[in-house]
C-alpha positions as CSV (number, residue, x, y, z in Angstrom):
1,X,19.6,17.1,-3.9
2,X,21.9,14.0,-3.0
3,X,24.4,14.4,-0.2
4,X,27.4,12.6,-0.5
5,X,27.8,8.7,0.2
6,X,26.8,8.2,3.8
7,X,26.5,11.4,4.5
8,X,23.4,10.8,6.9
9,X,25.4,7.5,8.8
10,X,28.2,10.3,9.4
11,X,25.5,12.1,11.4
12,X,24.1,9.5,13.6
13,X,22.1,7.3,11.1
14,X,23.5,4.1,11.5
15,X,24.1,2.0,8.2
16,X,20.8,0.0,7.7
17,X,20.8,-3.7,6.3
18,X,17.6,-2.9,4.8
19,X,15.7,-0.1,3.3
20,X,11.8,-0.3,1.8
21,X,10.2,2.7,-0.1
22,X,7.3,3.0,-2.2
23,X,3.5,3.7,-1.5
24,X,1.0,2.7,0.9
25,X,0.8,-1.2,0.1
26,X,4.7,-0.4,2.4
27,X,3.1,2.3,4.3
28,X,0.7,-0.4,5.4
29,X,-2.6,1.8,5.0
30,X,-5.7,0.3,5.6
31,X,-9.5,1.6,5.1
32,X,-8.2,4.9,4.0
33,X,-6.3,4.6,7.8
34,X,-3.1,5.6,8.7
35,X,-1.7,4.9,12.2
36,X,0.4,3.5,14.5
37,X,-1.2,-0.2,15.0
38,X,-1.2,-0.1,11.1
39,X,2.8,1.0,10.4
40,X,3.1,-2.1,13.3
41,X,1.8,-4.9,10.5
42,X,2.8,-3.5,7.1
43,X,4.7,-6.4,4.7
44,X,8.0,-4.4,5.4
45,X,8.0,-4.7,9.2
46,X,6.2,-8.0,9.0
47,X,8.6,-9.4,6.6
48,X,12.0,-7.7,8.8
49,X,10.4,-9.1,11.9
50,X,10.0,-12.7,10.2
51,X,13.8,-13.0,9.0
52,X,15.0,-11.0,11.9
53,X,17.1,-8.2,9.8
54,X,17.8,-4.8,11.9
55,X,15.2,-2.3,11.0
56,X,13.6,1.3,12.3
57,X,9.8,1.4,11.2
58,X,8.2,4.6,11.9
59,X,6.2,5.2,15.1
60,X,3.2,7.0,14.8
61,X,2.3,9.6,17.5
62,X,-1.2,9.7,16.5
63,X,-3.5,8.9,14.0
64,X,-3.0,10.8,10.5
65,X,-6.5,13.0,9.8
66,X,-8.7,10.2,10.7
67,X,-9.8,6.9,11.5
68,X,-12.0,5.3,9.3
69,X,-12.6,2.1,11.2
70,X,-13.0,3.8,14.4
71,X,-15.1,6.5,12.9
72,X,-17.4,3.8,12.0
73,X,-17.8,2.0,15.1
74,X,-18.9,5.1,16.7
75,X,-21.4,5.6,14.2
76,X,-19.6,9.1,13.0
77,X,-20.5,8.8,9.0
78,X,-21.5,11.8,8.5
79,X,-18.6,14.7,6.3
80,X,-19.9,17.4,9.2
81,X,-18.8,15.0,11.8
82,X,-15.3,14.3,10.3
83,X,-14.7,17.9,9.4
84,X,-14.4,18.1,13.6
85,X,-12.0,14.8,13.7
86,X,-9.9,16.2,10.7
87,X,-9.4,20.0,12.0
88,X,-8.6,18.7,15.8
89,X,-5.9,16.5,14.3
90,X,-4.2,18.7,11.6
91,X,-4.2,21.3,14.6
92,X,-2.4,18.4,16.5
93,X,-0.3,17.2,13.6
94,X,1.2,20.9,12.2
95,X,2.2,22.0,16.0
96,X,3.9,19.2,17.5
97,X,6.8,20.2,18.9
98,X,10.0,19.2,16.8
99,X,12.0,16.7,17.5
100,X,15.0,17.6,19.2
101,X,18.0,15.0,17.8
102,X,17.6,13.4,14.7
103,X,15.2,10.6,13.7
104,X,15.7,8.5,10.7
105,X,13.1,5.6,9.7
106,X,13.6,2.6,7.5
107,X,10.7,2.1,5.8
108,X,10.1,5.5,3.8
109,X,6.8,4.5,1.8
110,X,4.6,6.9,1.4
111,X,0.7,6.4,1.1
112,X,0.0,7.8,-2.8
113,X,3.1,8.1,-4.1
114,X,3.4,7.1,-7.4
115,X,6.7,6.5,-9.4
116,X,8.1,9.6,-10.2
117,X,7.5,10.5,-6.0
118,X,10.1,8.1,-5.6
119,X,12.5,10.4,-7.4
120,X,10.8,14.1,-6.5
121,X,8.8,14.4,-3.8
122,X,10.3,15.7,-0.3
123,X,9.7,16.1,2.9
124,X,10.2,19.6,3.0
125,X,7.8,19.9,0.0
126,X,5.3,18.0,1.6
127,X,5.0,20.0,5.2
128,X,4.0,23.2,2.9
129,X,1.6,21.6,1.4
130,X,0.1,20.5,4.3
131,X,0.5,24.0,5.6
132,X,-1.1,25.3,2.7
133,X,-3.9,22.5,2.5
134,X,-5.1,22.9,6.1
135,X,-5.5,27.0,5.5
136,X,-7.7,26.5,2.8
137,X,-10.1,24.0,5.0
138,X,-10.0,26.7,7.6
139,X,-11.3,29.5,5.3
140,X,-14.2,27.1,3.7
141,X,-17.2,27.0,5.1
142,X,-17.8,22.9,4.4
143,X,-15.8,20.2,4.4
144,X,-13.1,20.7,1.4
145,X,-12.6,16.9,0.1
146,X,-10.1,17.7,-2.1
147,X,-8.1,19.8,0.3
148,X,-8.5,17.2,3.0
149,X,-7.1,14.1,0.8
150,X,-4.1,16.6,0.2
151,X,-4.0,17.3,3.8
152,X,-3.8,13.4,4.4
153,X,-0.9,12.4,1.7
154,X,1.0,15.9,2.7
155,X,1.2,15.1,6.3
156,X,1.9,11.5,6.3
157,X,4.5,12.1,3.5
158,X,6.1,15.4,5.7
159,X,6.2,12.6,8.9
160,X,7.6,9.5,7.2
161,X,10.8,11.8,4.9
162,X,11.4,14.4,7.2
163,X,10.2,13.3,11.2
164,X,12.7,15.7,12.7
165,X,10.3,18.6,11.0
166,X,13.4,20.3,9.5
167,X,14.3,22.0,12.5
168,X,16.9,18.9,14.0
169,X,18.4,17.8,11.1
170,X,17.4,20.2,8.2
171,X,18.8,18.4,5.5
172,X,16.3,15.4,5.3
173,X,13.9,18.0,4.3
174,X,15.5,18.0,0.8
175,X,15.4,14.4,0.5
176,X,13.6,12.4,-1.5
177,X,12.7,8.4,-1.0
178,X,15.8,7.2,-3.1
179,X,17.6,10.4,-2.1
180,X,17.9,9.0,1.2
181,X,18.6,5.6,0.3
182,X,21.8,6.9,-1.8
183,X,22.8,9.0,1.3
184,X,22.3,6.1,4.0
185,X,23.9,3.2,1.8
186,X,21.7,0.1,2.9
187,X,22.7,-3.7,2.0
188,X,18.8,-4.1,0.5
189,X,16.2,-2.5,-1.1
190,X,12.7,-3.4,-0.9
191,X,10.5,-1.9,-3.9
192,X,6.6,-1.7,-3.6
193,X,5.5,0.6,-6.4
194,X,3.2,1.1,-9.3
195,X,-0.5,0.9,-8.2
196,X,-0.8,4.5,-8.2
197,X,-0.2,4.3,-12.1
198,X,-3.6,2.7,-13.0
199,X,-4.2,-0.1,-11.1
200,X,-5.9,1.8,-8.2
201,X,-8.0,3.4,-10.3
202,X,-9.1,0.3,-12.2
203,X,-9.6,-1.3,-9.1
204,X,-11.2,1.3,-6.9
205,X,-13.8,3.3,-9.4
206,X,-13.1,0.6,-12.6
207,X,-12.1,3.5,-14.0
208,X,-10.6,2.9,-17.6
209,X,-10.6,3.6,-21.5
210,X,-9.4,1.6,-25.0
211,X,-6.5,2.8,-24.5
212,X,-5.6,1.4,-20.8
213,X,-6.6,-2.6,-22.5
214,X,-3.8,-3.0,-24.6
215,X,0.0,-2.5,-23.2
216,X,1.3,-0.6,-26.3
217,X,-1.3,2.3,-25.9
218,X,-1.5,2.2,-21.8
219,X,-0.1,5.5,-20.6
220,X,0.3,4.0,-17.0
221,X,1.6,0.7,-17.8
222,X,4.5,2.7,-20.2
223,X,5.3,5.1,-17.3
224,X,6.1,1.7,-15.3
225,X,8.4,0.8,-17.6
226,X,10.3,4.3,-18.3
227,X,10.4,5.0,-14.7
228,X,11.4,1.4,-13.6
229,X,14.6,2.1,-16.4
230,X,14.9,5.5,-14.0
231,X,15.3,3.3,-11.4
232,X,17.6,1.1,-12.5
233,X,20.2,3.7,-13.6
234,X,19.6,5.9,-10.2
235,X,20.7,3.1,-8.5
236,X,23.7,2.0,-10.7
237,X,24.7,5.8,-10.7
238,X,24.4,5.9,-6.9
239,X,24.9,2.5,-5.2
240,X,27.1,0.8,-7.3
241,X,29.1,-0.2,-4.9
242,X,27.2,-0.6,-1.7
243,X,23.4,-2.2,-2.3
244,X,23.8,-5.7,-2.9
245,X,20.2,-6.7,-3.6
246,X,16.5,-5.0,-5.0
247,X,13.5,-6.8,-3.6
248,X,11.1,-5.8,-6.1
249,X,7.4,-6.6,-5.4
250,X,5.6,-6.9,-8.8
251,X,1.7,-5.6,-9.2
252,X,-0.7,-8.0,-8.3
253,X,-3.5,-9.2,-11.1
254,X,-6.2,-6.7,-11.1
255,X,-8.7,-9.3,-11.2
256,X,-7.7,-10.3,-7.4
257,X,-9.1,-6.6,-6.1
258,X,-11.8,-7.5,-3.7
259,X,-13.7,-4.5,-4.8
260,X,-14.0,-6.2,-8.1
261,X,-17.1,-8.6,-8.0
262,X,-20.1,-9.4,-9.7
263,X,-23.2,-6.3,-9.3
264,X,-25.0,-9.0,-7.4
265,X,-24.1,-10.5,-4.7
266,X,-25.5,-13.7,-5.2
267,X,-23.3,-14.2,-8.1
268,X,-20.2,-14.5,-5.7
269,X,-21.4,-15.5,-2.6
270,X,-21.8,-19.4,-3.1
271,X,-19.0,-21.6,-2.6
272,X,-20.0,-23.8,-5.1
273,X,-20.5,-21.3,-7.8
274,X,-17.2,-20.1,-7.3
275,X,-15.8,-23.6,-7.0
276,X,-16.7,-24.5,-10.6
277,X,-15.7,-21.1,-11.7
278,X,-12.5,-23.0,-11.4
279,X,-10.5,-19.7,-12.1
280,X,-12.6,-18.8,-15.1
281,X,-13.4,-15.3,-15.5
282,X,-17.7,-14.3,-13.8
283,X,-19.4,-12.9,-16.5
284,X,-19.3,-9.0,-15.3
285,X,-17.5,-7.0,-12.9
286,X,-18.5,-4.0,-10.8
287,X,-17.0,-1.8,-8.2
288,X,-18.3,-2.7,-4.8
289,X,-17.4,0.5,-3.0
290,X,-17.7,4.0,-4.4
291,X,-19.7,4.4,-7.9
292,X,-20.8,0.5,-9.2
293,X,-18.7,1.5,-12.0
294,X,-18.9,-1.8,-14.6
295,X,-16.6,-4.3,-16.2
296,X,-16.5,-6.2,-18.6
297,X,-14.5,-10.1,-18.5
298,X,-13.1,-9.0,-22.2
299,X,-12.0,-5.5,-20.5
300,X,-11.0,-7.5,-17.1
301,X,-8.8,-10.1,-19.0
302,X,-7.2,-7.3,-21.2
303,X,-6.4,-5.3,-18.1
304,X,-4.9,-8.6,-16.2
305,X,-2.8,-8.7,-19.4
306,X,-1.3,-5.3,-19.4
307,X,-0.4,-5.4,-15.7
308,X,1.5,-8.6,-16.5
309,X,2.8,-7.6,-19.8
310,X,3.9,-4.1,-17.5
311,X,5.2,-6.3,-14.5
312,X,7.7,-8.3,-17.0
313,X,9.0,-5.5,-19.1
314,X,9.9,-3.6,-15.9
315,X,11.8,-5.7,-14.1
316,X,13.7,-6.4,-17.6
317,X,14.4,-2.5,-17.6
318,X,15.9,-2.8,-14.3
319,X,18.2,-5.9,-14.7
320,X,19.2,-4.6,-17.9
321,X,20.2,-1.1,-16.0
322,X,22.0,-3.2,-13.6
323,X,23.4,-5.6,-15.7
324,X,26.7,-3.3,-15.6
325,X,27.2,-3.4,-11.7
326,X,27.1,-5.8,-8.2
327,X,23.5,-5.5,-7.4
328,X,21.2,-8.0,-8.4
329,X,17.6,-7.6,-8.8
330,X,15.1,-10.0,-7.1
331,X,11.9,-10.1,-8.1
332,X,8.9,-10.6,-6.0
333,X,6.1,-12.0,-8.3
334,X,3.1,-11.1,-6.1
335,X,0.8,-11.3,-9.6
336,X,1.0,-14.9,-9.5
337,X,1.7,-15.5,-5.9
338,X,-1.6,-14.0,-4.3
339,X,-3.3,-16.0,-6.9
340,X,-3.5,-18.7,-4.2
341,X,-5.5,-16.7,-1.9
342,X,-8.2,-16.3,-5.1
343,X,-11.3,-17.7,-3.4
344,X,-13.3,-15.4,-5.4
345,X,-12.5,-17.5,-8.8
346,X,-11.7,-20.7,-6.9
347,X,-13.9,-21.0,-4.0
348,X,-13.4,-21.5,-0.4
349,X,-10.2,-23.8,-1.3
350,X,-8.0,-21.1,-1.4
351,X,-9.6,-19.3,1.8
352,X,-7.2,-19.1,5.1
353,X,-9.5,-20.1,8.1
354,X,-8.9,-19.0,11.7
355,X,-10.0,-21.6,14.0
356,X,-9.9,-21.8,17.9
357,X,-9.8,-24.9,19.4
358,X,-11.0,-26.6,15.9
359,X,-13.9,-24.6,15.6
360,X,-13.4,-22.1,12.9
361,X,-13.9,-18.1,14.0
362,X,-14.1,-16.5,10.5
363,X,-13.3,-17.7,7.1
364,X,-11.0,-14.6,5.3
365,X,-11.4,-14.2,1.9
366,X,-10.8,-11.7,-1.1
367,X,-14.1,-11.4,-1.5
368,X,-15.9,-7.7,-0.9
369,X,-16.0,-6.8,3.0
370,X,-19.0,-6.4,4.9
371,X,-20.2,-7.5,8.3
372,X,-23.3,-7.3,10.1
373,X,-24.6,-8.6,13.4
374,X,-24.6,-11.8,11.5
375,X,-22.3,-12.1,8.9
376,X,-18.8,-11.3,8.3
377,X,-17.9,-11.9,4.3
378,X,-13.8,-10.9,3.0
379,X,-11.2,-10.1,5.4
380,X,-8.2,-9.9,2.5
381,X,-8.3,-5.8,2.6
382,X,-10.2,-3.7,5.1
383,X,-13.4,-1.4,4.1
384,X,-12.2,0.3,1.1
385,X,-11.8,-3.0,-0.3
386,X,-8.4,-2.5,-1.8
387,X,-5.7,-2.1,0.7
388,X,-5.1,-5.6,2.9
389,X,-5.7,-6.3,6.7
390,X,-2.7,-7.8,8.5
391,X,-3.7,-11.1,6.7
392,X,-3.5,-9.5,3.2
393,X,-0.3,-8.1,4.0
394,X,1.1,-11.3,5.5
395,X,0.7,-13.3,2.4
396,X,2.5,-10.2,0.7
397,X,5.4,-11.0,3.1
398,X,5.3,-14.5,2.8
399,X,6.0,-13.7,-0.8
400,X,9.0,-11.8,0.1
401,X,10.3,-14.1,2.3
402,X,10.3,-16.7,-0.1
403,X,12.4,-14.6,-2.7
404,X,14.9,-13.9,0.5
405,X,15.5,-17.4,1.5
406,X,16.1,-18.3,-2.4
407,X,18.4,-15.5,-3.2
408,X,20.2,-15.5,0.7
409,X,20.3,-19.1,1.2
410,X,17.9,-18.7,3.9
411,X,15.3,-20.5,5.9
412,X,12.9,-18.3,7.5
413,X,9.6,-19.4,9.2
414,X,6.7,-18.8,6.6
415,X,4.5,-16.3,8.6
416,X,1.3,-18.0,9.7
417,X,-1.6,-16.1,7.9
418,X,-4.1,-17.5,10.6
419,X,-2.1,-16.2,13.6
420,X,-1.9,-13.1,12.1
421,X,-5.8,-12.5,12.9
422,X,-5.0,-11.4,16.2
423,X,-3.0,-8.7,15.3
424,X,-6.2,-6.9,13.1
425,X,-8.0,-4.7,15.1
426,X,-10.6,-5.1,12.1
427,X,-10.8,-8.5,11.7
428,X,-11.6,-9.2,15.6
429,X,-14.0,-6.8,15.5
430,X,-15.4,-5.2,12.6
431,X,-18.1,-1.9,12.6
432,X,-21.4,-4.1,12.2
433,X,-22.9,-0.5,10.8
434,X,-21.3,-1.3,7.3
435,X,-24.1,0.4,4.5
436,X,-23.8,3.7,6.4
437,X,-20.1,3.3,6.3
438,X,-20.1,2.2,2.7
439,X,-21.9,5.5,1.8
440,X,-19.3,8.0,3.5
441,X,-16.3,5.3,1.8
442,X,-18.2,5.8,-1.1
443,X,-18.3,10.1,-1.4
444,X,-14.4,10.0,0.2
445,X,-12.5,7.5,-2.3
446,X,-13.0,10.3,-5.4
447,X,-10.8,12.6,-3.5
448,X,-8.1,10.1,-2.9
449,X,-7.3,8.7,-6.4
């Protein structure tokens, strides 16, 4: 269902200047956590707060399901422990009252969605399922994995597309992610999405086969490139004549995933091995958290290949979808951009350090994270290893911003990765508790692919 042109302005939505969809690298999940702190220093609203466009982020009223990092700094590991967290806050979650007038948000990424959720997947849709989803964790005994990771995407999905719950403003219920874009009419359209065909899989469990290692035979890298087309002619059908612009993150290279590093530590912890690595490619690959699923380099430089090789292709199905109309596509190339921040393959070179008065606080790197009563080691993403800290998503924003001031003649302030620290709530003070932590990561993360 579309409504007509504005349709959503004409009831109290004002026209935005920018829009963002896609999945939780906009959402700004981190460690499996979603919440309000988190929403606070996502790319989107780090980027909108950088270059000072207009913007409604959504507000969290509470934490959605649980909260891994706190979890872990109260030594709660155990699934019998967070079946108590999760049922108190589904409880919380599928009762609030509704909102009374209408509430629209800006940023409508959706932790988990994948391409085609861009197109389907409604608000509406989403509250039953996490009607459904929480009803089948009451009548099981045990905690029900599966049932809670669909209880997680459901409800964050049923807040983000349809906060009014139906009941204020019924009509956003039917609305998908680009569905409401077409309705409200913004000037740009940030584009985060992809991950969720392959990459997070790779990444997370180095899950893969022959047929993922070669672009031509990759079922997720084609449905990229056949849904990016989608894209385009959605939008030339729809805003023709309104959007201007498409911000349009790329993937990043695979090989940059904290959570891939060598099985043994010692293999990656040295500066100077890293250093003369000089960018080459370690000599195996394994999943830090979750099963230590192996890689191979041949089967890591194949993959790196086929994300580039899908990156390219797609935003050349979008231009060419556009080619017909007003709005121009911007790419945001974060594949080679977040190569800088590469320590891992380069060494400490390419780390950001925080220092206080000179003397340097913690060295944040894309290696794997853990932290201890005496060491802190990564920093880039939180404790899944996969989705960034504020850091991590500040050099994703700095990447934006550079494709902003190019394309709008711009010259925005590049956000300073080391300030950022002291927004993280994880950075200043990570769980010291991590193999414990690790272990209840490690049973969770099947459930959420």
């Amino acid at each position: 269902m579309i409504l007509p042109p504005n349709h959503l302005a004409l009831k109290g939505a004002m026209r935005p200047p920018v829009m963002a969809i896609g999945d939780s690298m906009f959402n700004g999940v981190r460690s499996l956590t979603i919440r309000d702190e988190l929403a606070a220093i996502s790319p989107v609203q780090q980027f909108v707060e950088a270059t000072g466009l207009p913007f409604r982020r959504p507000v969290y009223p509470r934490t959605v399901l649980f909260d891994l990092e706190d979890l872990a700094r109260r030594g709660i590991v155990s699934l019998f422990s967070l079946q108590s967290e999760i049922n108190k806050n589904a409880k919380a979650w599928l009762t609030a009252k509704p909102k009374t007038k209408p509430v629209f948000f800006d940023n409508l990424a959706c932790a988990g969605a994948d391409w085609s959720d861009l197109f389907d997947r409604r608000g509406g849709d989403a509250r039953a399922e996490a009607q459904a989803s929480f009803a089948q964790m009451q009548a099981s005994d045990n905690l029900d994995l599966g049932a809670a990771a669909r209880l997680w995407f459901s409800l964050n999905d049923a807040f983000l597309l349809d906060p009014s719950a139906g009941s204020a403003f019924a009509e956003t219920a039917q609305l998908s992610q680009l569905e409401q874009v077409a309705s409200r009419l913004p000037e740009r359209l940030l584009v985060n999405i992809g991950a969720n065909e392959g990459l997070f899989r790779f990444g997370m469990l180095g899950a893969y086969d022959a047929n993922d290692l070669d672009f031509a035979s990759c079922p997720g890298a084609r449905e990229i490139v056949r849904q990016a087309q989608r894209l385009g002619q959605f939008l030339a059908a729809h805003l023709r004549n309104d959007l201007k612009l498409v911000y349009f993150n790329t993937l990043i290279r695979p090989r940059a995933v904290p959570n891939l590093a060598p099985y043994q530590d010692t293999d990656f912890l040295d500066n100077a091995t890293r250093k003369k690595l000089n960018g080459k490619y370690y000599a195996e690959y394994s999943t830090k958290v979750a099963l230590r699923a192996p890689v191979t380099p041949k089967a890591m430089k194949a993959y790196d290949q086929v994300i580039k090789t899908a990156n390219d292709e797609a935003v050349k199905a979008i231009r060419a979808e556009l080619a017909g109309t007003p709005i121009k596509l911007v790419p945001v190339d974060l594949y080679a951009g977040i190569e800088a921040y590469d320590s891992k393959h380069y060494g400490d070179a390419r780390a950001i350090e925080v220092r206080k008065a000179g003397k340097l606080v913690k060295r944040i790197t894309n290696l794997p994270f853990a932290s201890s009563l005496l060491k802190f080691q990564g920093g880039i993403a939180g404790l899944d290893n996969m989705h960034p800290t504020a850091i991590g998503y500040a050099a994703i924003a700095n990447e934006m911003i550079k494709a902003y001031d190019a394309t709008e003649g711009q010259t925005t302030k590049p956000i300073d990765l080391a300030r950022v620290y002291y927004r993280d709530s994880l950075l200043r003070s990570p769980p010291k508790k991590w193999e414990a932590l690790n272990s209840l990561i490690s049973t969770l993360v099947p459930f959420f692919m």
